[in-house]
HTML snippet that shows the backbone in 3Dmol.js (N, CA, C, O; Angstrom):
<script src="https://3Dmol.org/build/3Dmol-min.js"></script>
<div id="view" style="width:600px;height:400px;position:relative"></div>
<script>
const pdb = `
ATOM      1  N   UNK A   1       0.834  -1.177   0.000  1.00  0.00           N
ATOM      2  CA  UNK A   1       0.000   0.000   0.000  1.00  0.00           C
ATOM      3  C   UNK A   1       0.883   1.246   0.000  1.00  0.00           C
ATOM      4  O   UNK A   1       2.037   1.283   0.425  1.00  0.00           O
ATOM      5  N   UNK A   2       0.158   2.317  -0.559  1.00  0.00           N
ATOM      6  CA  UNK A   2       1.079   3.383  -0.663  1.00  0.00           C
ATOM      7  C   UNK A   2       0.377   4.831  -0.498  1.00  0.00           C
ATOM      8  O   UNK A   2      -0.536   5.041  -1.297  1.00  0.00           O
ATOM      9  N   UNK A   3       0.624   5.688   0.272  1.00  0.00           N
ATOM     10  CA  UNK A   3       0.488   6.578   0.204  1.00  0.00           C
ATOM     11  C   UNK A   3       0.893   7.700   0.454  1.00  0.00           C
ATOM     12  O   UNK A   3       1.920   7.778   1.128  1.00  0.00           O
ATOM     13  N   UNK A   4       0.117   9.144  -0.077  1.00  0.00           N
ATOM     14  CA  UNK A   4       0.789  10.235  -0.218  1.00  0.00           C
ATOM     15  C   UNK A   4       0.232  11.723   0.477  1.00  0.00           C
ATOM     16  O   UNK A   4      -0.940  12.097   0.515  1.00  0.00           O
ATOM     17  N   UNK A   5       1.400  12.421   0.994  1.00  0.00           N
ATOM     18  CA  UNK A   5       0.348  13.579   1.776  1.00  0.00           C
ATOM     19  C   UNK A   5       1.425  14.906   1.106  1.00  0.00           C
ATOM     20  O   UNK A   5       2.640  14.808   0.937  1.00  0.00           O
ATOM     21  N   UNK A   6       0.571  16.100   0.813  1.00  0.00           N
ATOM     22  CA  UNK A   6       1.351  16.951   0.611  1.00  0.00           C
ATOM     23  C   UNK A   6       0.987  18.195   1.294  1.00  0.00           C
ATOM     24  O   UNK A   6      -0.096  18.494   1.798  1.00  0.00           O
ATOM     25  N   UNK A   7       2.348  19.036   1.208  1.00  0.00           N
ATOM     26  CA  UNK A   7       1.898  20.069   2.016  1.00  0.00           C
ATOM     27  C   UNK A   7       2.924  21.682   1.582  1.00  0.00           C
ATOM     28  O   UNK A   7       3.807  21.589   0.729  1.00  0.00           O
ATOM     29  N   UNK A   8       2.665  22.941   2.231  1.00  0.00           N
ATOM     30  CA  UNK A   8       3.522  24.214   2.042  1.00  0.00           C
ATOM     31  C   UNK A   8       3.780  23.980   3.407  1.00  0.00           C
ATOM     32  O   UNK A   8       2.936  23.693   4.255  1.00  0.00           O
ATOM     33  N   UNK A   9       5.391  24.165   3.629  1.00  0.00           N
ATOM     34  CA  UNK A   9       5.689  24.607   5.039  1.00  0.00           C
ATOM     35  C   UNK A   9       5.279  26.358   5.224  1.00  0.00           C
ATOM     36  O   UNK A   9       5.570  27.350   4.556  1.00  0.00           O
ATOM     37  N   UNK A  10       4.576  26.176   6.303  1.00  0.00           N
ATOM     38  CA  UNK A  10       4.698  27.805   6.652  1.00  0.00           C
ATOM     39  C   UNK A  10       5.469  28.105   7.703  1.00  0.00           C
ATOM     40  O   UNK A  10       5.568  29.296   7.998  1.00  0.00           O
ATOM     41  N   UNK A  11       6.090  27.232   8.396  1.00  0.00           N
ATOM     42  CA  UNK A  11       7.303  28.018   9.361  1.00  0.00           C
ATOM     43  C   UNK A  11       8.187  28.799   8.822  1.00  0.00           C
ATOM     44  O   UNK A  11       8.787  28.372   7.836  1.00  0.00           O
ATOM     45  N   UNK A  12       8.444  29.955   9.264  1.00  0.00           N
ATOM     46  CA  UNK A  12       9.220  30.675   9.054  1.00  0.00           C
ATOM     47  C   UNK A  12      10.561  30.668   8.820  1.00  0.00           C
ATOM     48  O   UNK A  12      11.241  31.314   8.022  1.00  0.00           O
ATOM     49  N   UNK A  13      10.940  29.564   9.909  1.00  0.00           N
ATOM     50  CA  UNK A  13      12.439  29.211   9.804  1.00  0.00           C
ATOM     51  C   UNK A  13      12.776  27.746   8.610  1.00  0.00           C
ATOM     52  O   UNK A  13      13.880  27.245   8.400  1.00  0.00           O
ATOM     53  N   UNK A  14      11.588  27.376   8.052  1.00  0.00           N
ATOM     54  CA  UNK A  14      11.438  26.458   7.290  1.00  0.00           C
ATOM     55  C   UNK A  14      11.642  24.945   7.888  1.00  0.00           C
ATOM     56  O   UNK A  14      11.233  24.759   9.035  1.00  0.00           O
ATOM     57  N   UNK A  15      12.204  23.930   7.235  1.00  0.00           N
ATOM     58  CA  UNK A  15      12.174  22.566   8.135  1.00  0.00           C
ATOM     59  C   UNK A  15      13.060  22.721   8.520  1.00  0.00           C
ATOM     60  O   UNK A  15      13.938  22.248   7.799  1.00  0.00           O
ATOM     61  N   UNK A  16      13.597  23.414   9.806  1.00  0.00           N
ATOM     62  CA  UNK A  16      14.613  23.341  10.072  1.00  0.00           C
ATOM     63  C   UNK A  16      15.037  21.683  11.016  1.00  0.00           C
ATOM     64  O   UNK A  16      14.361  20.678  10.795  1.00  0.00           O
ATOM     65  N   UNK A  17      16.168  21.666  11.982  1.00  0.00           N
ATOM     66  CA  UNK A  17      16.830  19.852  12.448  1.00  0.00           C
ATOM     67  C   UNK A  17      16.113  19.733  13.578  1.00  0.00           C
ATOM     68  O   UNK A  17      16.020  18.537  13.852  1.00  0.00           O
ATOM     69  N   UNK A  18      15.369  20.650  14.639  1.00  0.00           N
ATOM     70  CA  UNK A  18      14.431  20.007  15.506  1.00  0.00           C
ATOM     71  C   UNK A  18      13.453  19.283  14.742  1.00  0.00           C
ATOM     72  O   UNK A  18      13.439  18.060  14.602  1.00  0.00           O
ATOM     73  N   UNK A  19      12.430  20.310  14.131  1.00  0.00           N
ATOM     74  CA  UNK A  19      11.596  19.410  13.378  1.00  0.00           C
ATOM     75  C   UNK A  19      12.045  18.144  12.119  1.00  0.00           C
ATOM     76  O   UNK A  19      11.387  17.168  11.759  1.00  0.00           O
ATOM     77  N   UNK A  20      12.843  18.422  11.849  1.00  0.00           N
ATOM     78  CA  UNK A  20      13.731  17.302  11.020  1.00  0.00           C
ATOM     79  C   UNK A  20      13.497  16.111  12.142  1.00  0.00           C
ATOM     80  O   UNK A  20      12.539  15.341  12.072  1.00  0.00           O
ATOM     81  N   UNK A  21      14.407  16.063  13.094  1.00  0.00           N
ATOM     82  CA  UNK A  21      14.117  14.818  14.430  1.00  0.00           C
ATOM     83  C   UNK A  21      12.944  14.543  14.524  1.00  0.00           C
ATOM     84  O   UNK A  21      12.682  13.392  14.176  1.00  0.00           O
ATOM     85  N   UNK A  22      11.914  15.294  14.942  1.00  0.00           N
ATOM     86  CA  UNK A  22      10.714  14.556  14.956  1.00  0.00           C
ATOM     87  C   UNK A  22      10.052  14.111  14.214  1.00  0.00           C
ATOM     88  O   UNK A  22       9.465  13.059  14.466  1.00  0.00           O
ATOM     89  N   UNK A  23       9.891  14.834  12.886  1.00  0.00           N
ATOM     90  CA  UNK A  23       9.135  13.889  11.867  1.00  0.00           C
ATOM     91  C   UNK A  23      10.799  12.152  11.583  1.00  0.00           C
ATOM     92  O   UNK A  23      10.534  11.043  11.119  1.00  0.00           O
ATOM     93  N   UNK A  24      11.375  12.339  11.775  1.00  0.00           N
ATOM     94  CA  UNK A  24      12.328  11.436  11.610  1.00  0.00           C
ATOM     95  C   UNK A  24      12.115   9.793  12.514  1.00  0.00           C
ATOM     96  O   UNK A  24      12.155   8.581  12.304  1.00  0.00           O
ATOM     97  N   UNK A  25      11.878  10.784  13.601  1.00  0.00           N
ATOM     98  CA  UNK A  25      11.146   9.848  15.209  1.00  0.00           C
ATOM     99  C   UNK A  25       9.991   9.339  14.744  1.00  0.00           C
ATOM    100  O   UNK A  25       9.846   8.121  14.648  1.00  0.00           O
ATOM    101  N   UNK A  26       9.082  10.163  14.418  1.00  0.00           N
ATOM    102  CA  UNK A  26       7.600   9.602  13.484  1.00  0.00           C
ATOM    103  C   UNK A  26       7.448   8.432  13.159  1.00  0.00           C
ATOM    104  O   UNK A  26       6.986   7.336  13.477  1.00  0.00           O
ATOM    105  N   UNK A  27       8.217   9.260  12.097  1.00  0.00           N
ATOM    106  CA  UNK A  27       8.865   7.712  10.791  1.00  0.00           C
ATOM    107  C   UNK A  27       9.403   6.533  10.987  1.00  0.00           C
ATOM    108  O   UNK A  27       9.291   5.583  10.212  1.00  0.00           O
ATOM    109  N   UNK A  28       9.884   6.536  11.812  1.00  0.00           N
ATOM    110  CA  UNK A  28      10.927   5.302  12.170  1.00  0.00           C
ATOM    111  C   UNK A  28      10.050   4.410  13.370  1.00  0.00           C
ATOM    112  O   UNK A  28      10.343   3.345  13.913  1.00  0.00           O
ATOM    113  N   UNK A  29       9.096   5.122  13.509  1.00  0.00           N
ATOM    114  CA  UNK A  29       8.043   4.124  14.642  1.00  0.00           C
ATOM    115  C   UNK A  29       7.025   3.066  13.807  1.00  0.00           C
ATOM    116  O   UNK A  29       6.141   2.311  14.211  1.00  0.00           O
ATOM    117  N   UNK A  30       7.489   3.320  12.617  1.00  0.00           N
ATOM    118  CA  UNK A  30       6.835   2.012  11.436  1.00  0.00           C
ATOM    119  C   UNK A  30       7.963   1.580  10.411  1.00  0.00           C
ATOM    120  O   UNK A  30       9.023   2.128  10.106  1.00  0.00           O
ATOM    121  N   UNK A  31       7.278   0.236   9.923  1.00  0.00           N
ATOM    122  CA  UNK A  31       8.184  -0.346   9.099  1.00  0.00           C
ATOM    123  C   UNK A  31       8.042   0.075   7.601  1.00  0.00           C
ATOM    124  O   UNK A  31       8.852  -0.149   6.702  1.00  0.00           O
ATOM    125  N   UNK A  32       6.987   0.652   7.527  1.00  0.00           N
ATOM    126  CA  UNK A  32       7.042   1.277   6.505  1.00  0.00           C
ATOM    127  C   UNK A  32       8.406   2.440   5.804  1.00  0.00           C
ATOM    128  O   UNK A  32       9.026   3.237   6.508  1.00  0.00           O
ATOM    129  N   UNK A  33       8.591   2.280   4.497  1.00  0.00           N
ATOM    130  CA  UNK A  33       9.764   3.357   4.025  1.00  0.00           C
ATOM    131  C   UNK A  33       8.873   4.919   3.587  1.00  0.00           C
ATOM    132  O   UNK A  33       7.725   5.060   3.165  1.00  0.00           O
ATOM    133  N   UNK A  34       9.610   5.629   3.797  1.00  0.00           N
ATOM    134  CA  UNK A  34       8.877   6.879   4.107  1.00  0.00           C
ATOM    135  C   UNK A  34       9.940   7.785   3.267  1.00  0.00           C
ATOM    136  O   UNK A  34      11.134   7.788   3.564  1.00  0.00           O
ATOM    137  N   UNK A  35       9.310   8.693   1.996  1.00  0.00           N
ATOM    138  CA  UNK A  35      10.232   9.477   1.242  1.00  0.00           C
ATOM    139  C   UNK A  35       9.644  11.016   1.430  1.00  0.00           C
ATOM    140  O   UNK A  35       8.468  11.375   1.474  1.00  0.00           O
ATOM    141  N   UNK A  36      10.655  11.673   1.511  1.00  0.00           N
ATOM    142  CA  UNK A  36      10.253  13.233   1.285  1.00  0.00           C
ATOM    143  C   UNK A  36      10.495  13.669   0.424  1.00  0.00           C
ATOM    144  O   UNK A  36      11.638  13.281   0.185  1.00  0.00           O
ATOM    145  N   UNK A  37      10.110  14.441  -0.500  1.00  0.00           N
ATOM    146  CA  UNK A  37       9.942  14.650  -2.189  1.00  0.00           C
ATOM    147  C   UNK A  37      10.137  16.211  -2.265  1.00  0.00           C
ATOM    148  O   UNK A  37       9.066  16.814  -2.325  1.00  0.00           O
ATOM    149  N   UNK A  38      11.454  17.132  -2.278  1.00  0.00           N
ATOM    150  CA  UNK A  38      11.331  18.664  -2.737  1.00  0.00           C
ATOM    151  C   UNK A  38      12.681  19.174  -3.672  1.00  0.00           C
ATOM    152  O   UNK A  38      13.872  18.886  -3.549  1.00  0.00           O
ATOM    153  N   UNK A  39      12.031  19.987  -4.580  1.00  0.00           N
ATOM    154  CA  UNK A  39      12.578  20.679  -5.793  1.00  0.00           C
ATOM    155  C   UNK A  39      13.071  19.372  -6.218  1.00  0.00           C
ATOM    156  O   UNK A  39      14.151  19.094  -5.697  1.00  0.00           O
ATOM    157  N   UNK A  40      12.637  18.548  -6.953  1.00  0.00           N
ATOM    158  CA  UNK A  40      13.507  17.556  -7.771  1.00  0.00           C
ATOM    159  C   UNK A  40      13.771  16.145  -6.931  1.00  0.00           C
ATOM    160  O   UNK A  40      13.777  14.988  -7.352  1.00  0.00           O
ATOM    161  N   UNK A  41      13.978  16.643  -5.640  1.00  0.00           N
ATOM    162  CA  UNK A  41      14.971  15.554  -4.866  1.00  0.00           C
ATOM    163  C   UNK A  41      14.635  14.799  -4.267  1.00  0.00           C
ATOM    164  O   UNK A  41      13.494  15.123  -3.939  1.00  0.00           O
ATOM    165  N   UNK A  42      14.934  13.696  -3.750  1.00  0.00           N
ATOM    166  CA  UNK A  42      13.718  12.679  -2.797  1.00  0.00           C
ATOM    167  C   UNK A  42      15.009  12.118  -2.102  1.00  0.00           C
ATOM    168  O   UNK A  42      16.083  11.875  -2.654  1.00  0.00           O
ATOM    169  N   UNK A  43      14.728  11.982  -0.951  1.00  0.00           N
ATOM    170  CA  UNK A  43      15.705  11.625   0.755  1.00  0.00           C
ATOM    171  C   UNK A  43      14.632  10.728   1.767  1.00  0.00           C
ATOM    172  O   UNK A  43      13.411  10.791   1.909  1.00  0.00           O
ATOM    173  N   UNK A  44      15.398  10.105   2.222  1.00  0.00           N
ATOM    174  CA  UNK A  44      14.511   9.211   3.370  1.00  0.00           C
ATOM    175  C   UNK A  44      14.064   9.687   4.455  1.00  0.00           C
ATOM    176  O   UNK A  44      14.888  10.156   5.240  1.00  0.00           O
ATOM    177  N   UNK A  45      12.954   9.698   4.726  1.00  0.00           N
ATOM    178  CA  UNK A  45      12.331  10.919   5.950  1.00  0.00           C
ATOM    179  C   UNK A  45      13.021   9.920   7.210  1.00  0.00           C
ATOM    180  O   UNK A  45      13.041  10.525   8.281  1.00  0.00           O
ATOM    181  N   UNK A  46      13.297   9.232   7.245  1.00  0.00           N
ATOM    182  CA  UNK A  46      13.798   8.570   8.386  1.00  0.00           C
ATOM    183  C   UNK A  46      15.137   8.679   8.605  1.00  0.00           C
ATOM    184  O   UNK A  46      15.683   7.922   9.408  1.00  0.00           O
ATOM    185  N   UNK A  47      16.084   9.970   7.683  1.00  0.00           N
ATOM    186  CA  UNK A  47      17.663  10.112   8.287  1.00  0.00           C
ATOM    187  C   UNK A  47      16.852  11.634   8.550  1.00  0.00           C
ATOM    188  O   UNK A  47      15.990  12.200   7.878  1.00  0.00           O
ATOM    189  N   UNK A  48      17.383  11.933   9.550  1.00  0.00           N
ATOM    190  CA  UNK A  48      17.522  13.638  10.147  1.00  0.00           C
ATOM    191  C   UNK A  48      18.325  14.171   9.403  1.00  0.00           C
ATOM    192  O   UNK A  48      18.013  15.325   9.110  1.00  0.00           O
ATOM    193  N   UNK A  49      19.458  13.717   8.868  1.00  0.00           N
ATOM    194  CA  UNK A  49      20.744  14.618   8.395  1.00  0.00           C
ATOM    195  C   UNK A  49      20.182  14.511   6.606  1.00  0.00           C
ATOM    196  O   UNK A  49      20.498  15.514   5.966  1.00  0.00           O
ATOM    197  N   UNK A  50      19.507  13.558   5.897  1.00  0.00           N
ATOM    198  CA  UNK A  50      18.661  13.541   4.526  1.00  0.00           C
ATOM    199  C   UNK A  50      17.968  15.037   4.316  1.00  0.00           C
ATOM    200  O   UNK A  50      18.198  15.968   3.544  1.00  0.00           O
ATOM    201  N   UNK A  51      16.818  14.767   5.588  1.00  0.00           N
ATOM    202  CA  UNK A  51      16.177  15.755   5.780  1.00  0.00           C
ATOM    203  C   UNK A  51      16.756  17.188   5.688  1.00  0.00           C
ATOM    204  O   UNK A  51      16.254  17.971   4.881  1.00  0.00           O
ATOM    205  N   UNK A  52      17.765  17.560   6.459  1.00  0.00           N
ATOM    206  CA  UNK A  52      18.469  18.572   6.649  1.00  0.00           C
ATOM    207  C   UNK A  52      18.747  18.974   5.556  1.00  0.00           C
ATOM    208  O   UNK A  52      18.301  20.045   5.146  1.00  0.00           O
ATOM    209  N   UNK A  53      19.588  18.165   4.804  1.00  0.00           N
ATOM    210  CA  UNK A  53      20.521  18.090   3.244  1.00  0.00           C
ATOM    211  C   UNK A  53      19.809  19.152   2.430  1.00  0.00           C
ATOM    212  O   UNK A  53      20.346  20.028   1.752  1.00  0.00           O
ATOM    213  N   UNK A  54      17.951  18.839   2.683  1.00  0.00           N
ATOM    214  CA  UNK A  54      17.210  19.451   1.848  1.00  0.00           C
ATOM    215  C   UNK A  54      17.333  20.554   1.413  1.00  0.00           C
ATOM    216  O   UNK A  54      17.233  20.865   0.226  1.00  0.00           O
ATOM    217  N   UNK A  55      17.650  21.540   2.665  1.00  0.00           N
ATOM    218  CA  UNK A  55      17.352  23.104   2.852  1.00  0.00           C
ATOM    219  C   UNK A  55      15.943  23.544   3.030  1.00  0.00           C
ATOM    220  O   UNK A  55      15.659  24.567   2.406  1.00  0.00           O
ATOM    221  N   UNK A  56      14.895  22.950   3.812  1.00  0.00           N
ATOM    222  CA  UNK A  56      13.784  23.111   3.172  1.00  0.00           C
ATOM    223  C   UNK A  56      13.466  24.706   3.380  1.00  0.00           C
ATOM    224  O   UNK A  56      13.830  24.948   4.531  1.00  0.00           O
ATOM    225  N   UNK A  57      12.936  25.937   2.766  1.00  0.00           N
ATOM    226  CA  UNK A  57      12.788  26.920   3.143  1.00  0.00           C
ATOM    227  C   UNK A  57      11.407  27.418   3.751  1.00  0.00           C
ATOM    228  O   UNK A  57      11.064  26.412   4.373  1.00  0.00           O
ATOM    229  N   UNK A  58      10.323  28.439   3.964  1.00  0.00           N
ATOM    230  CA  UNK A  58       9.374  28.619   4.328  1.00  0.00           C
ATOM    231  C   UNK A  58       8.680  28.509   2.298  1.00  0.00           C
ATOM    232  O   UNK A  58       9.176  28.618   1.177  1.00  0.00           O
ATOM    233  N   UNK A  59       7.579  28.292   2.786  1.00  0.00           N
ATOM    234  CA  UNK A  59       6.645  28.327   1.593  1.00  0.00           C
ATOM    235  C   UNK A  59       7.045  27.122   0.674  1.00  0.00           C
ATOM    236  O   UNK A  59       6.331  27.080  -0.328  1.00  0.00           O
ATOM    237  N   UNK A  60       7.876  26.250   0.731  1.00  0.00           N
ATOM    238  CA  UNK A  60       8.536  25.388   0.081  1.00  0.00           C
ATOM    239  C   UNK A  60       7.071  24.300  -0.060  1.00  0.00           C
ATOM    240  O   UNK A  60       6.286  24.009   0.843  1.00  0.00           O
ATOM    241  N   UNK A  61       7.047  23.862  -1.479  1.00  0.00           N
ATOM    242  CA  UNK A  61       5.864  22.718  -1.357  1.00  0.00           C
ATOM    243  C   UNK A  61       6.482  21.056  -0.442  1.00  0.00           C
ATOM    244  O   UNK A  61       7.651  21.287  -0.134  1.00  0.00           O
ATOM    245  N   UNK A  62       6.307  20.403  -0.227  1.00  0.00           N
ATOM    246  CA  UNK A  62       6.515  19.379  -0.312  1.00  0.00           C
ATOM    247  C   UNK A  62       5.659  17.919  -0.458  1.00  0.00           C
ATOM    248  O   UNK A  62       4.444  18.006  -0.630  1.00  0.00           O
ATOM    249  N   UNK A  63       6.112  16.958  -0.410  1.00  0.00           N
ATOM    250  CA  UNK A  63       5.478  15.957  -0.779  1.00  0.00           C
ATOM    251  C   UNK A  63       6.135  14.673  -0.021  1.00  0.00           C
ATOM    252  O   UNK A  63       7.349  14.512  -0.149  1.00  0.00           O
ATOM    253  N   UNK A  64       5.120  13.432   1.037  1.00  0.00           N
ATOM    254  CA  UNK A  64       5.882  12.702   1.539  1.00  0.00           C
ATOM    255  C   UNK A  64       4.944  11.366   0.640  1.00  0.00           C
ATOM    256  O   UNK A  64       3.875  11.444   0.034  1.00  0.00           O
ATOM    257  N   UNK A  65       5.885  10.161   0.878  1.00  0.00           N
ATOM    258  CA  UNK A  65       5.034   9.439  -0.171  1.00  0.00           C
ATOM    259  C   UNK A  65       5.117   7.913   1.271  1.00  0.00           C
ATOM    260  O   UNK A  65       6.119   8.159   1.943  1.00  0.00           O
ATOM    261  N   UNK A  66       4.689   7.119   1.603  1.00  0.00           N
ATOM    262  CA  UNK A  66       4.889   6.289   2.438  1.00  0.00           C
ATOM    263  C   UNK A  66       4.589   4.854   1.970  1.00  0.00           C
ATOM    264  O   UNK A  66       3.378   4.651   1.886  1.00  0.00           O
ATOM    265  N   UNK A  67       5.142   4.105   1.737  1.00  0.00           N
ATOM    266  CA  UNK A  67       5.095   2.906   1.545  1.00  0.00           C
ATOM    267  C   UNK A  67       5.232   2.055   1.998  1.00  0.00           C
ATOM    268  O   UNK A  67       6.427   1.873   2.231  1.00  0.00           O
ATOM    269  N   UNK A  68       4.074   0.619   2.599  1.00  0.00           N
ATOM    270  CA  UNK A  68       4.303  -0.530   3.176  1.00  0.00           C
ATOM    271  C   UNK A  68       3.313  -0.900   3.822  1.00  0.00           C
ATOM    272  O   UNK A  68       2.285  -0.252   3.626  1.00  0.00           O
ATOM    273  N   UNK A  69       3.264  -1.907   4.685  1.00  0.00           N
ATOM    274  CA  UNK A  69       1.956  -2.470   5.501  1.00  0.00           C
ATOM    275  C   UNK A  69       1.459  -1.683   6.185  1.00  0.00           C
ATOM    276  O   UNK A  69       0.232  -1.742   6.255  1.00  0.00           O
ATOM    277  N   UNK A  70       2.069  -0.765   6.866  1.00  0.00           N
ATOM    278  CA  UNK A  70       1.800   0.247   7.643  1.00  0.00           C
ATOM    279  C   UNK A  70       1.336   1.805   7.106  1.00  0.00           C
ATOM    280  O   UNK A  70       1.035   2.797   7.770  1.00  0.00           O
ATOM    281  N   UNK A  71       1.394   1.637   5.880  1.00  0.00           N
ATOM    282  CA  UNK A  71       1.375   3.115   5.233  1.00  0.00           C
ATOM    283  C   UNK A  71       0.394   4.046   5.986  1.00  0.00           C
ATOM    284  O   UNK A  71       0.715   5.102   6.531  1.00  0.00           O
ATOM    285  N   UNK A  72      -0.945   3.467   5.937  1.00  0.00           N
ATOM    286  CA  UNK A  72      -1.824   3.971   6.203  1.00  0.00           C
ATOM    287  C   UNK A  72      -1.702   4.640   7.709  1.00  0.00           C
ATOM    288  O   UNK A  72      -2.241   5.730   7.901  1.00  0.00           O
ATOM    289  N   UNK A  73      -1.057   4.041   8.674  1.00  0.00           N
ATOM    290  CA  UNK A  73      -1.309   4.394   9.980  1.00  0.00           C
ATOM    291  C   UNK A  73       0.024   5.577  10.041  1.00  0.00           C
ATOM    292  O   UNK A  73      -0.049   6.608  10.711  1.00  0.00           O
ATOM    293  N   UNK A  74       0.906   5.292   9.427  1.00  0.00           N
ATOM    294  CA  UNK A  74       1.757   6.258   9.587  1.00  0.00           C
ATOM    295  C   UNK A  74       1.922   7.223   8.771  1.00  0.00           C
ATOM    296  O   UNK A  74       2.941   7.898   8.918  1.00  0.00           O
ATOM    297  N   UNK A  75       0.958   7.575   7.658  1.00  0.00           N
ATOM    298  CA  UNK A  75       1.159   9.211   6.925  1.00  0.00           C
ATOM    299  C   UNK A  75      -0.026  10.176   8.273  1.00  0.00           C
ATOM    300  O   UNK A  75      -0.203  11.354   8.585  1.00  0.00           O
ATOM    301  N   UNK A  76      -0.682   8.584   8.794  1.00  0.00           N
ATOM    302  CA  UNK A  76      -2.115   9.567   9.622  1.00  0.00           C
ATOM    303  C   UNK A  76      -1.067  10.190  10.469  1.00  0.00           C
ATOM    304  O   UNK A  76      -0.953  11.414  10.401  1.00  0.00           O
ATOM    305  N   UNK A  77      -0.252   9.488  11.292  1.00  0.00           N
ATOM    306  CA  UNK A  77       0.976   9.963  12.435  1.00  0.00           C
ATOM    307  C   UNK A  77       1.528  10.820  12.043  1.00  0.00           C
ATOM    308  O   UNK A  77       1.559  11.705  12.898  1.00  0.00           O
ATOM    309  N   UNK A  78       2.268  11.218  10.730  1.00  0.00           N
ATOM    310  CA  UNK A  78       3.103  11.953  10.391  1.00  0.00           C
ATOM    311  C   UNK A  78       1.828  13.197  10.186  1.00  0.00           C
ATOM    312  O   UNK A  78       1.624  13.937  11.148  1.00  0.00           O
ATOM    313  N   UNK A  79       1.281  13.321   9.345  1.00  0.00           N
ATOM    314  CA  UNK A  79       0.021  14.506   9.096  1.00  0.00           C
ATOM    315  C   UNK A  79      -0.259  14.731  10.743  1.00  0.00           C
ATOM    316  O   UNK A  79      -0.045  15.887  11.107  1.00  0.00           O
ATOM    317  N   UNK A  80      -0.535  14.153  11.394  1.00  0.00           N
ATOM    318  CA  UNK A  80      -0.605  14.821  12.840  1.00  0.00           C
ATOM    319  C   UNK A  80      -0.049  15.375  13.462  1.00  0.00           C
ATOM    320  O   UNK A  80      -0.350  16.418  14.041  1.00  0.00           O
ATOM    321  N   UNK A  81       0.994  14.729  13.478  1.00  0.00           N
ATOM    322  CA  UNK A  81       3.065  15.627  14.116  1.00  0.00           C
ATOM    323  C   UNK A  81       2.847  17.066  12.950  1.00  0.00           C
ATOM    324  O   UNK A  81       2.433  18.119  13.435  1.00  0.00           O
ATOM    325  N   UNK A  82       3.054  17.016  11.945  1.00  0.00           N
ATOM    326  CA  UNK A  82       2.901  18.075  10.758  1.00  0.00           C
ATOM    327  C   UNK A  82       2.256  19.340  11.588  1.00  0.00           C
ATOM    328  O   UNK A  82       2.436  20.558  11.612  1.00  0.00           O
ATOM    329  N   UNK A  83       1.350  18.329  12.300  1.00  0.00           N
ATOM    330  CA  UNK A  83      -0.430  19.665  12.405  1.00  0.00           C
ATOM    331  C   UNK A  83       0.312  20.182  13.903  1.00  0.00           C
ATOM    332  O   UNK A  83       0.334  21.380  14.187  1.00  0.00           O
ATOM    333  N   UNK A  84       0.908  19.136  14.811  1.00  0.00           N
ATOM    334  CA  UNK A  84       1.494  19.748  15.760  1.00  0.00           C
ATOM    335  C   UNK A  84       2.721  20.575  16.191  1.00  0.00           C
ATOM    336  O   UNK A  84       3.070  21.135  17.230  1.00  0.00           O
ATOM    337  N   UNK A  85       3.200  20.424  15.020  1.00  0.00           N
ATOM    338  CA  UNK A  85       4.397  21.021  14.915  1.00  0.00           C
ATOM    339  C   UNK A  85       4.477  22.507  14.109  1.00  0.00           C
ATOM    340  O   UNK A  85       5.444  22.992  13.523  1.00  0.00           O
ATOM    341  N   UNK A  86       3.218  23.014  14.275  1.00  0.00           N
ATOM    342  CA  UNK A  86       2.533  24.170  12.957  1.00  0.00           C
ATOM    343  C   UNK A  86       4.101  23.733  11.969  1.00  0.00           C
ATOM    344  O   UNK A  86       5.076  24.448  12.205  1.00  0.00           O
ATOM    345  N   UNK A  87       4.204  23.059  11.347  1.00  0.00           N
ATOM    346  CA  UNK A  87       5.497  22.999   9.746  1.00  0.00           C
ATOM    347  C   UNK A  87       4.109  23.824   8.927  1.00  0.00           C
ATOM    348  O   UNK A  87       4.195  24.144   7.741  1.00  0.00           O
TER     349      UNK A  87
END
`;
const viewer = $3Dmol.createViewer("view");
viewer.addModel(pdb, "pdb");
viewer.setStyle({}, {cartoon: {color: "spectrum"}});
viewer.zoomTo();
viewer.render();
</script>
């Protein structure tokens, strides 16, 4: 199973490495593989330092895509952290 959530960061400081860790923490609480998708590039939401690599800035689109038995329960987890983390 596979699925996909997209979103605009509106933090100001953009994705910066706190929030990098937690959606990272998220991710890694399923077996599912989990990709983050911006300007071109796709990195494993489950390295912090991938994430980082990105640069993500404010207003930046992004796109996470999740794949595996678990998909379903963990884009809901990640879209929630997202919502709690105002990204």
């Amino acid at each position: 199973m596979q699925e996909t959530f997209e979103f605009v960061v509106s933090n100001p400081m953009g994705l910066h490495a706190n929030i990098a860790d937690q959606l990272a923490r998220t991710a890694s609480l399923y077996q599912s593989d989990f990709t983050l998708n911006y300007d071109g590039r796709t990195v494993n939401l489950k390295s912090v330092m991938g994430v980082i690599s990105l640069g993500v800035p404010q207003k930046a689109r992004l796109s996470i895509v999740v794949s595996g038995n678990d998909a379903k329960a963990g884009i809901a987890a990640l879209t929630k952290k997202i919502q709690e983390l105002a990204l």
